[in-house]
N, C-alpha and C positions, 0 to 999 in steps of 0.2 A: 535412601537405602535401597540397595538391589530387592528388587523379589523375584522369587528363587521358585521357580514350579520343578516336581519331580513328574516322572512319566514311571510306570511301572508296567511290567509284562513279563513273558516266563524268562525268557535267556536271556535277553535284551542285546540283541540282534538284529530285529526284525522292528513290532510295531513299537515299541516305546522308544526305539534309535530314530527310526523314522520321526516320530512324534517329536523329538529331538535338534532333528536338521529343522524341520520347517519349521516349527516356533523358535527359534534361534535368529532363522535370516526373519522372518516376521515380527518380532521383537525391536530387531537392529532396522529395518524397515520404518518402523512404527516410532522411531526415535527415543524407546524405552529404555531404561533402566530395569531392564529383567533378565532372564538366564536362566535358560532349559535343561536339566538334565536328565537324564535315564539311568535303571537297573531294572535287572530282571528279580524273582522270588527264587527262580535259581541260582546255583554255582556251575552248573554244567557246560555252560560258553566261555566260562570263565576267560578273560583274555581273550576272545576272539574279536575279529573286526564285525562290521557292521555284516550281514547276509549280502552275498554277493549279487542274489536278486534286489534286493531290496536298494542296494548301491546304485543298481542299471536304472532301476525306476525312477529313484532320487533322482541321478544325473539328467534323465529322458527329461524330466520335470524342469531341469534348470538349478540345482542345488548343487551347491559346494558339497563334497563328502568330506569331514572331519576327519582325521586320525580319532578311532572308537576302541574301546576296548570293553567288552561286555564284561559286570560287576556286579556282583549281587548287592540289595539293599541290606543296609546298615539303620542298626538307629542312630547315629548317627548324619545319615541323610535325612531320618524325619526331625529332625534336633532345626538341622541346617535351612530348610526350606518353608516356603507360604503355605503352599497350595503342594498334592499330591493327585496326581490324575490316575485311577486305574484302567489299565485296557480290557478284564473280564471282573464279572464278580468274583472268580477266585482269588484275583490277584488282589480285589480290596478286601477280601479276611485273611488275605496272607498279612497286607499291611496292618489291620485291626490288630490280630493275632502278636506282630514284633511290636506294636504298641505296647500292646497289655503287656506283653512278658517283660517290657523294659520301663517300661511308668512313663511312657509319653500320652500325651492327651493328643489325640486327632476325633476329632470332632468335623461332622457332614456340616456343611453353611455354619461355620461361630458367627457370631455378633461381629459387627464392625469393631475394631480395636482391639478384639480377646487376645492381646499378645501372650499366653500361656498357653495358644493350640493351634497346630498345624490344620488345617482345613480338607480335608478327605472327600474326593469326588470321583465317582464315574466320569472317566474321560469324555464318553457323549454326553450325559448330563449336563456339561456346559452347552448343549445345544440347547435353547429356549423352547423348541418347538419338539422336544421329547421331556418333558418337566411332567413328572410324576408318573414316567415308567419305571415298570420295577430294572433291579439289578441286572437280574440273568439278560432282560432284553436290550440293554444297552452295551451287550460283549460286544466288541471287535474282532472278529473271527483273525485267528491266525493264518498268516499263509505261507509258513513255512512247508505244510504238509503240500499245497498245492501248488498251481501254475502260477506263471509270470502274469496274468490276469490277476489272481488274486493278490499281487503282490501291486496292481495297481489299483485294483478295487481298494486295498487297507488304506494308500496313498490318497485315495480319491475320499476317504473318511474323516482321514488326519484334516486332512486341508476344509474340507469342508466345516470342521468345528475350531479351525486354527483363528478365524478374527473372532470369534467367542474372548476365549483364551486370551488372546491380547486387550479386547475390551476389558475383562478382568481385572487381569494385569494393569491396568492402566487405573481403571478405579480403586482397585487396592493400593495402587501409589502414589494417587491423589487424595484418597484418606490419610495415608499414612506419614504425607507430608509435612 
């Protein structure tokens, strides 16, 4: 069975597209059965492509740019998916938030096997080596507002917690085998 990681961020444009492209080709690297996708908590990019800084960084990097189209989350995306990464603590009470209102169960770390709940994590939280920081200090700063720096800085965050993620991924589909 595929496992299915969401990435979430405000427009989904920027980090959660990014977060996107790299665990995609690192997934398909990794010889997995998995599959990335992204939304933002917004509708306001609605349809737009990936940030066209973020596209240069990607490319500089070595990544395929996908045809993207930015989407806001659905419950129906948390219906669909394992795992849910957020890029700030906003973005995970936004997710909490479309839980509650919709009767889905996401739950931080469930049990091995809890096939009734999506799994709900701070994107760096998959880093081992930040394990029991709070919320707020595990954001990924956006870098829409700033420089082409920051837009490698995010790149350089993504990737850094991208073989977490696939180790994940990997154990959850050797449980689930």
């Amino acid at each position: 069975m595929t496992f299915r990681v969401l990435f979430v961020c405000t427009g989904n444009i920027c980090r959660s597209a990014m977060a996107e492209v790299v665990l995609n080709q690192r997934f398909k690297a990794a010889g997995l059965d998995a599959v990335a996708t992204s939304v933002g908590i917004s509708d306001e990019e609605h349809g737009n492509p990936i940030d066209y800084r973020a596209q240069r960084t990607l490319k500089a990097a070595g990544y395929d740019i996908p045809n993207h189209f930015a989407r806001q989350i659905t419950a129906q995306d948390l219906k669909d998916c394992d795992l849910v990464l957020a890029m700030t603590s906003n973005h995970y009470a936004a997710v909490e938030r479309l839980a509650t209102h919709t009767h889905i169960d996401v739950i931080e770390n469930p049990q091995v096997g809890d096939e009734r709940s999506t799994d709900l994590r701070m994107f760096r939280a998959m880093d081992p080596a930040l394990a029991g920081a709070r919320r707020r200090e595990l954001d990924v700063p956006d870098p829409w507002y700033g420089t082409q720096q920051d837009f490698e800085d995010t790149l350089d965050v993504i990737e850094s917690v991208a073989n977490y993620i696939v180790e994940y991924a990997r154990e959850a589909s050797e449980t689930n085998a």
